[in-house]
C-alpha positions as CSV (number, residue, x, y, z in Angstrom):
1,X,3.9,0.8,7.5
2,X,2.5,2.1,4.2
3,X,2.2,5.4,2.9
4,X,0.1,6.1,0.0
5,X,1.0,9.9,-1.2
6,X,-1.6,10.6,-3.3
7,X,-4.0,9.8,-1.0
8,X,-5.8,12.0,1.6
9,X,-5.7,9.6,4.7
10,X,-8.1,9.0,7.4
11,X,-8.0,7.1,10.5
12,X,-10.7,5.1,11.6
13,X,-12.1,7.8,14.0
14,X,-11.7,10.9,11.6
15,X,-13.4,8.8,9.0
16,X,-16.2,8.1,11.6
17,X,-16.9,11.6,12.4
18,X,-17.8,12.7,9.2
19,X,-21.0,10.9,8.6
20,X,-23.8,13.0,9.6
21,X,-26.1,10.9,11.0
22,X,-26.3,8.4,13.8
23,X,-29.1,5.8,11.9
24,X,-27.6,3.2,9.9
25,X,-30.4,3.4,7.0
26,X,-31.0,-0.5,7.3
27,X,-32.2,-2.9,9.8
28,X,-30.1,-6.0,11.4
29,X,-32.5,-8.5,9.4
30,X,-31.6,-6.6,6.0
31,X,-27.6,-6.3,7.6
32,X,-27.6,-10.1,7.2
33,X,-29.3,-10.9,4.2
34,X,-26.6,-8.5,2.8
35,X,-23.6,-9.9,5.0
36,X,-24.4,-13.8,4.0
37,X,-21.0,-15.9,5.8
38,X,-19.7,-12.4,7.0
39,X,-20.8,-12.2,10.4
40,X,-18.8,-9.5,11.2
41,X,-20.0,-6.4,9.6
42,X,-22.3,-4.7,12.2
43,X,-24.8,-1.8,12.2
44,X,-21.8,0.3,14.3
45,X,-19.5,-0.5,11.0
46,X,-22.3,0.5,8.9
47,X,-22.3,4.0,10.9
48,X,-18.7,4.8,11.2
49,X,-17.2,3.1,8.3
50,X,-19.8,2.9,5.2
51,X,-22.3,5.6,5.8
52,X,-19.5,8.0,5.5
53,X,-18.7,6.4,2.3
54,X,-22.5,6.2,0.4
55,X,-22.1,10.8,1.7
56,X,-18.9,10.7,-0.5
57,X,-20.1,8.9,-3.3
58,X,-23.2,10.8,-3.9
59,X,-21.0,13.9,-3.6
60,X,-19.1,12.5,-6.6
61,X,-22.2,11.5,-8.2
62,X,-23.4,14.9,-7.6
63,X,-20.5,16.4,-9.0
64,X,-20.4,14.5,-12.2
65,X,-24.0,14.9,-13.1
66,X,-23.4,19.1,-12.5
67,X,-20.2,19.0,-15.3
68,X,-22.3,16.4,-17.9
69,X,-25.1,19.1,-18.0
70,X,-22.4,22.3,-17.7
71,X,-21.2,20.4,-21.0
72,X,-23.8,19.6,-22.6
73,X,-24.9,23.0,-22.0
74,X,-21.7,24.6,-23.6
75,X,-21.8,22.0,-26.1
76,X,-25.1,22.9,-27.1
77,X,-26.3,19.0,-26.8
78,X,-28.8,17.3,-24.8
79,X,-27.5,13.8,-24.6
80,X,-29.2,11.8,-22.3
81,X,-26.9,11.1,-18.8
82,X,-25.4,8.2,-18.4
83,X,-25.1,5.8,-15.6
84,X,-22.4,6.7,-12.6
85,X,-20.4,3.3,-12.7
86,X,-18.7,2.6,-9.3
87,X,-15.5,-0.4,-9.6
88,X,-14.8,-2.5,-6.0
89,X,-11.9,-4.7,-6.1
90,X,-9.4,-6.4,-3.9
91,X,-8.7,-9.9,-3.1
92,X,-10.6,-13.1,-2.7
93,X,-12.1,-13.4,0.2
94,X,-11.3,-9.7,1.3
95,X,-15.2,-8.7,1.5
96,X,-15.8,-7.2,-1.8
97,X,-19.2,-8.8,-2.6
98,X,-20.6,-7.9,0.7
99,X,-19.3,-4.3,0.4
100,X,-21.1,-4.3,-3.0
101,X,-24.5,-5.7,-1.8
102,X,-24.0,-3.1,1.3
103,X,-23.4,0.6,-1.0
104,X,-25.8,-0.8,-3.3
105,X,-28.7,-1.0,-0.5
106,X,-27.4,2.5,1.2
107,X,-26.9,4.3,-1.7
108,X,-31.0,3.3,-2.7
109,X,-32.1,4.1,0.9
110,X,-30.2,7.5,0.4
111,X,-30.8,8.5,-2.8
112,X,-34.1,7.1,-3.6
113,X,-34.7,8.8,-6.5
114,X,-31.5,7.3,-7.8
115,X,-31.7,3.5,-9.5
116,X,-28.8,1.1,-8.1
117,X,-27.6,-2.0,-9.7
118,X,-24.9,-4.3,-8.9
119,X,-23.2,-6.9,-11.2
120,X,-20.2,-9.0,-10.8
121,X,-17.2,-9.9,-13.1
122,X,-17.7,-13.7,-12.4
123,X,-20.4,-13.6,-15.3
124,X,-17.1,-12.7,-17.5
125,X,-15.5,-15.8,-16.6
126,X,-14.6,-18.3,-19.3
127,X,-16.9,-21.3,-18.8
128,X,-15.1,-24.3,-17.6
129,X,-15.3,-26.5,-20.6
130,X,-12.9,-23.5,-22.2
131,X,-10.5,-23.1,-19.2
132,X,-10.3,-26.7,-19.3
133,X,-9.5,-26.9,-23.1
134,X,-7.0,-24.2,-22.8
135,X,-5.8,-26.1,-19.7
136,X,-6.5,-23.0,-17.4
137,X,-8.5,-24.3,-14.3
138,X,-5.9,-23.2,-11.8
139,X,-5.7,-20.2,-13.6
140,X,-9.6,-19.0,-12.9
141,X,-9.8,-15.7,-11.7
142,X,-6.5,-14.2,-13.2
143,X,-6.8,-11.5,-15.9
144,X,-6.8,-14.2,-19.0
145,X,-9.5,-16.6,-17.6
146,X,-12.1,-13.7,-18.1
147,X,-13.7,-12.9,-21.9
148,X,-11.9,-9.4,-21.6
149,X,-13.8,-8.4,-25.0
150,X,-17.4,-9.2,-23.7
151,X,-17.0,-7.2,-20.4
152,X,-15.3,-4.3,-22.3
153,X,-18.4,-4.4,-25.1
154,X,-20.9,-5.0,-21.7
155,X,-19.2,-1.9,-19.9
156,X,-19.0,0.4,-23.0
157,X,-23.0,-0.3,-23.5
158,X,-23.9,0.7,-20.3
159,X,-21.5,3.7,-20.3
160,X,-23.5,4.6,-23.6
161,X,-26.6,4.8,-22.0
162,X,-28.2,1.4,-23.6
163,X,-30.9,0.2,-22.1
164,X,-31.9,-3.3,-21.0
165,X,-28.0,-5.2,-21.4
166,X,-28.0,-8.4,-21.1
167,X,-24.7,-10.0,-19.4
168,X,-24.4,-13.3,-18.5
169,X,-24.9,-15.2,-15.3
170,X,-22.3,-17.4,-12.8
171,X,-23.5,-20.1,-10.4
172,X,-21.0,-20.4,-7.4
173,X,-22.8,-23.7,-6.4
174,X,-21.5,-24.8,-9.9
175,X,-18.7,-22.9,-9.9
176,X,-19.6,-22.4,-13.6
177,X,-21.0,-19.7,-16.5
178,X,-24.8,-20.7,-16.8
179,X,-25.1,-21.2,-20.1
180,X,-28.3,-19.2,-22.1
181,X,-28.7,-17.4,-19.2
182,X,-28.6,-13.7,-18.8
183,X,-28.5,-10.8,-16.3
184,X,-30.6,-7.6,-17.1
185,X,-28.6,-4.3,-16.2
186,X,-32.1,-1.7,-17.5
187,X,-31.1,1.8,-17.5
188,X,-29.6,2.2,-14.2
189,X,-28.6,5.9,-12.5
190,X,-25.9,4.1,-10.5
191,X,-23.7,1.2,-11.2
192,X,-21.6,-1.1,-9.1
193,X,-19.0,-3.5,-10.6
194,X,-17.3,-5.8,-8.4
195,X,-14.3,-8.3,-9.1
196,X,-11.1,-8.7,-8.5
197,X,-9.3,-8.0,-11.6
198,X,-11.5,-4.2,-12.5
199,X,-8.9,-2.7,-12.4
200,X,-6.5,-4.7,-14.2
201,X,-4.8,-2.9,-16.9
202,X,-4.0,-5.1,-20.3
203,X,-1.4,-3.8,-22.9
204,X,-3.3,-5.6,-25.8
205,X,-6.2,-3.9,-25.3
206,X,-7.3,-0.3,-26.3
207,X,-9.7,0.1,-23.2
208,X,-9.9,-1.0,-19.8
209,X,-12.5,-1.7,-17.9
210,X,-11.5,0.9,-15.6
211,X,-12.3,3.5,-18.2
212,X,-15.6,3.2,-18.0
213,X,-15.5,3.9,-14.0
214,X,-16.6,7.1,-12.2
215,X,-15.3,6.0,-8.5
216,X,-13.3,3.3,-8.1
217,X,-12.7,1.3,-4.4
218,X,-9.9,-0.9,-3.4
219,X,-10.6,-3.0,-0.4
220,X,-7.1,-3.4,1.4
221,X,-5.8,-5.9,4.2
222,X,-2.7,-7.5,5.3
223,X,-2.4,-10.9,3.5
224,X,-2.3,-13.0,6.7
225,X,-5.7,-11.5,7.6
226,X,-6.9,-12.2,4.0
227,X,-5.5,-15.8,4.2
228,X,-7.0,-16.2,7.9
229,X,-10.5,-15.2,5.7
230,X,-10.0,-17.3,2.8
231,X,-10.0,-20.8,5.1
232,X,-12.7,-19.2,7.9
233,X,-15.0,-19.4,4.8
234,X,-13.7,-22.2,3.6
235,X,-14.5,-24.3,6.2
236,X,-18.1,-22.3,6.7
237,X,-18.7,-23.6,3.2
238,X,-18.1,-26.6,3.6
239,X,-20.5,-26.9,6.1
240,X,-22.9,-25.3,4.4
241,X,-23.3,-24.8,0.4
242,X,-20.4,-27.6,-0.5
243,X,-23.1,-30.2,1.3
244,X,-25.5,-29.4,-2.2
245,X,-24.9,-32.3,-4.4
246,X,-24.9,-29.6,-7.3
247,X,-22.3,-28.1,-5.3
248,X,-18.8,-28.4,-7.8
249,X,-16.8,-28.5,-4.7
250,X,-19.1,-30.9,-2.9
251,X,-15.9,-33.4,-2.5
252,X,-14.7,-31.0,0.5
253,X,-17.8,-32.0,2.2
254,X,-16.6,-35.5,2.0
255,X,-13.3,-35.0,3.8
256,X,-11.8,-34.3,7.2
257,X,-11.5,-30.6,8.6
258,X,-8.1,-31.6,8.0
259,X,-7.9,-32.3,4.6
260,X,-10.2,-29.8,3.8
261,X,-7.5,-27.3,5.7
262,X,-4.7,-28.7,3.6
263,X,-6.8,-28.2,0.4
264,X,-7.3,-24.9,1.2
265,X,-3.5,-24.2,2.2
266,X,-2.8,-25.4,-1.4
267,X,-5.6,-23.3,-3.0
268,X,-4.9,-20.4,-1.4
269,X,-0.3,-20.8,-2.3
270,X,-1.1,-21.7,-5.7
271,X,-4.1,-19.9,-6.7
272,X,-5.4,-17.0,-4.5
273,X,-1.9,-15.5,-3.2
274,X,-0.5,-15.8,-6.8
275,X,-2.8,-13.8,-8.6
276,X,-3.0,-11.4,-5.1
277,X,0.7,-10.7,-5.8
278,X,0.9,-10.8,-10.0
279,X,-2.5,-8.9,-10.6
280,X,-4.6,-7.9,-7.7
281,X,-1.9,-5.8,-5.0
282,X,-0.5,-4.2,-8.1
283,X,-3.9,-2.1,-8.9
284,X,-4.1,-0.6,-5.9
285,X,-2.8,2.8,-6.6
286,X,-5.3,3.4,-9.3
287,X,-8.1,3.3,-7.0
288,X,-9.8,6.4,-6.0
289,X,-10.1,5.0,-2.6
290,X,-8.6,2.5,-0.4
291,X,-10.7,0.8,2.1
292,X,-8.1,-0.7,4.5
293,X,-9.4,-3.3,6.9
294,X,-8.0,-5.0,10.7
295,X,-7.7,-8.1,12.0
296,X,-11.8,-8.3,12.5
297,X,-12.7,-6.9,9.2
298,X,-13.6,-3.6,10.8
299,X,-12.1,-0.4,8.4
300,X,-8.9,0.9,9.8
301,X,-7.9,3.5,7.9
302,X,-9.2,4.9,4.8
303,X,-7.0,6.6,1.6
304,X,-8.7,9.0,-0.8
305,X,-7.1,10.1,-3.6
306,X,-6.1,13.8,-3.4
307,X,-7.7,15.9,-6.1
């Protein structure tokens, strides 16, 4: 059971019945460019699951562009707006990327007028050659693998309304930072920021990255079902993207299904449910909504944070 009493909740089927049209604004082609290895989102999800979501959003959106010009108005400035900065997090393998690629494409189809740009935390990473000095390698993708500092400076720039920020760029066939090579964020209306750790609070710092969000998204699921995830796309990689010789895991490739299973066992223990338990689960509650999926990665129940 869990209760989350902040939270307005809604079942699947009241969560369904407030979107307020029966088109999903996308096609099946565009569905699976935006799905990659996730086979399981369909158009029907889209409908009664995310459309609902992209309404509340630009409600919020709505809502926060009214009170920056009532301010600016009573403040007698005329400060440009700056960009509405959405956070998704949750655990590996829970289905934040695709969720990300999914609002970014609805929110453009329904609010055209409105730029949308996505970036991940990965870019944040330490590049291995540091994690290895500082012998963290098993620790990638806790809170203290990432350059804190550089996403904080990235995230206050765009919350300033800079224009054309350059962040950096990760490979996952590399499993690496690309060195001397940027991402341009230019002067976007809306702004989605996915990773695992965005809402990760750290005492030594003054901000957090969740400071700098408008509408923040926590996508929820029992660990079993996470875990089931994690090695369903393990073992789709491996017969995929782990066959590039580029690939930094192409050694999987190499191995039986079995080895390849125990490998993933061992990740997943010392690695993935780790930082799940020590730094992911615990950031939940400061979500403004919980996303809270089933056995088939269809949303089950959604929790929005009362007013």
């Amino acid at each position: 059971m869990h209760t989350y009493k902040p939270y307005y909740h809604f079942p699947r089927e009241a969560w369904a019945a407030l979107s307020e049209t029966k088109t999903p604004p996308l096609t099946q082609t565009e569905l699976e460019e935006i799905r990659g290895i996730n086979t399981r989102i369909s158009l029907s999800e889209v409908e009664t699951a995310y459309m609902p979501l992209t309404k509340l959003v630009s409600y919020y959106l709505e809502a926060a562009e009214m009170l920056h010009a009532k301010a600016g108005n009573f403040l007698g400035t005329n400060e440009k707006k700056v960009p509405f900065i959405i956070g998704i997090a949750g655990s590996v393998a829970v289905g934040k990327s695709t969720i990300a690629r999914l609002l970014q494409l609805m929110l453009s189809r329904a609010l055209p007028d409105k730029k949308t740009e996505l970036v991940t935390t990965d870019g944040f990473l330490y590049p291995n050659a540091v994690l290895k000095e500082k012998q963290m390698m098993q620790r990638k993708g806790f809170p203290e693998s990432y350059d804190i500092k550089a996403l904080i400076d990235f995230m206050g720039q765009v919350k300033a309304g800079n224009t054309n920020i350059m962040g950096p760029q990760y490979s996952h066939l590399t499993y690496d930072v690309l060195p001397e090579q940027t991402e341009l964020v230019s002067d976007p209306d809306i702004l989605i920021v996915e990773g695992v750790n965005v809402l990760q609070v750290k005492k030594e710092y003054q901000f957090f990255v969740s400071d700098f969000f408008d509408f923040s998204i926590y996508i929820d699921a029992d660990e079993s079902n996470i875990e089931k995830w994690y090695k369903e796309r393990f073992l789709m990689l491996r017969a995929t993207a782990f066959q590039d010789p580029k690939s930094y895991f192409r050694h999987y490739a190499e191995v039986s299904i079995d080895e390849a299973l125990e490998s993933a066992d061992t990740i997943w223990e010392e690695i993935n449910a780790k930082n799940l338990h020590e730094n992911i689960l615990p950031t939940k509650g400061r979500s403004d909504l919980i996303l809270r999926k089933g056995n088939n990665h269809e949303v089950e129940d959604v929790y929005l944070r009362k007013l």
